[in-house]
N, C-alpha and C positions, 0 to 999 in steps of 0.2 A: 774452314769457315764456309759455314750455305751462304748462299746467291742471296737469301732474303735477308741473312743478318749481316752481309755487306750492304748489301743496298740499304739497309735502314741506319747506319753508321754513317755511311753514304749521305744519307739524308741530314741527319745531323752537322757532319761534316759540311755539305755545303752552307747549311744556315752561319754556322761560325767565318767561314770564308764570308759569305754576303756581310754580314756583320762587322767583319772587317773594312770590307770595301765601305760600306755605308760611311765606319768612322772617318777614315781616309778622305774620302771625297765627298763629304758633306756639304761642304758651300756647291760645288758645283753641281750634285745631286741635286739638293734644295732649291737652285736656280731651275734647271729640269725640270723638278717637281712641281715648283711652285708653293714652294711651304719653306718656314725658314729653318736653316740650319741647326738649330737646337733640336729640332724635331727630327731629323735626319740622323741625328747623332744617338738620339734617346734609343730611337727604333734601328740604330746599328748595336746598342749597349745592349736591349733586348733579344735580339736576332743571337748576337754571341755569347750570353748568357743560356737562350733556349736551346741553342742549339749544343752547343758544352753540356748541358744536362741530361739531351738528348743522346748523346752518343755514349755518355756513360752510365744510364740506367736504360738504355736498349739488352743491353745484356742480362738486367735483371727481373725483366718482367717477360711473360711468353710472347712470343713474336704476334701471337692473331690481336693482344690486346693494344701490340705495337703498333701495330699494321694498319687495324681502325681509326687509333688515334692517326696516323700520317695520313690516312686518305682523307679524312674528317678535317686536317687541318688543307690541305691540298686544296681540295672543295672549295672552302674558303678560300682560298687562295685563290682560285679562276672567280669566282662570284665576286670578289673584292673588286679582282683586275677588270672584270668584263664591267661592275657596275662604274670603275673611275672612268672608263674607255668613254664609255655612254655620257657621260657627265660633260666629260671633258669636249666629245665629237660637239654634243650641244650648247657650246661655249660655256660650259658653269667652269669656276675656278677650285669646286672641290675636291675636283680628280683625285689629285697630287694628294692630299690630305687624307683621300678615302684609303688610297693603297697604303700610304705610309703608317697611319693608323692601324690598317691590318695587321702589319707588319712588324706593329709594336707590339699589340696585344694580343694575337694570337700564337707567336712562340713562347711566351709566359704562360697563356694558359696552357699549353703543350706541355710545357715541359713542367706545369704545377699537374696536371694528370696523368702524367707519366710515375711522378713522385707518389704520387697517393693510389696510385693503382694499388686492386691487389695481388700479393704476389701469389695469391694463390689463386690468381685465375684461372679458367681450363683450359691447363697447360704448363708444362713444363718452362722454366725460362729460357731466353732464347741462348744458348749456348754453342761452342764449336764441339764440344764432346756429347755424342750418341750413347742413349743406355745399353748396354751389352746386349744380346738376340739372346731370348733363350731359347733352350727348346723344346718343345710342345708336344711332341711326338711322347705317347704312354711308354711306360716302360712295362717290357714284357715278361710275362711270370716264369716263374722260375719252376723251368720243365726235371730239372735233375736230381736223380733220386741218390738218396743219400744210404 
């Protein structure tokens, strides 16, 4: 298995973990957060839905169309974090709501354009099996006289 198609399994793999924990610990997240525990729950149902979808169509699409979409989601993910930080350092109460929000709806859309990608992007899907090497080298004429 390559380094990149661990790590982006990886990636998945922790969303369904966080998603777990989200369900788990909802009220006391929510207390945390500042938003109430149905909303903590939704965006742990989300999290382990995108994330489960995430790990099993990483394999079917090529890793660079992978790779965009998790950075693009990542992004998000600091822009969300940094803008609740800012909200919150300034006493607003929307912090809580800005992150969990993200959290809800951007591993759905994640993992609806993972689904609708195409598989014939440029590139192979990301697989652990490499195409055979051929070889390139001409073949030489046939010096032997008959």
């Amino acid at each position: 298995m390559s380094r990149m198609l661990a790590g982006a399994i990886g990636d998945g793999a922790f969303k369904v973990a966080l998603g777990a924990a989200f369900a788990i610990g909802s009220t006391w997240l929510g207390d945390l957060f500042g938003v109430p525990t149905w909303l903590v729950v939704i965006a742990g149902a989300a999290l382990l839905i995108g994330g489960g979808i995430e790990v099993v169509y990483v394999r079917r699409r090529p890793m660079a169309t992978c790779l965009r979409l998790m950075i693009g989601y990542d992004i998000g993910w600091v822009v969300a974090s940094a803008v609740a930080l800012v909200v919150a350092w300034q006493g607003g109460t929307a912090g809580g709501e800005i992150g969990i929000a993200y959290l809800t709806v951007a591993p759905l859309v994640l993992a609806a354009l993972l689904v609708r990608a195409a598989a014939t992007d440029a590139g192979p899907p990301a697989t652990d099996v490499r195409p055979p090497a051929t070889d390139a080298r001409p073949t030489a004429p046939d010096t032997s006289t008959a």
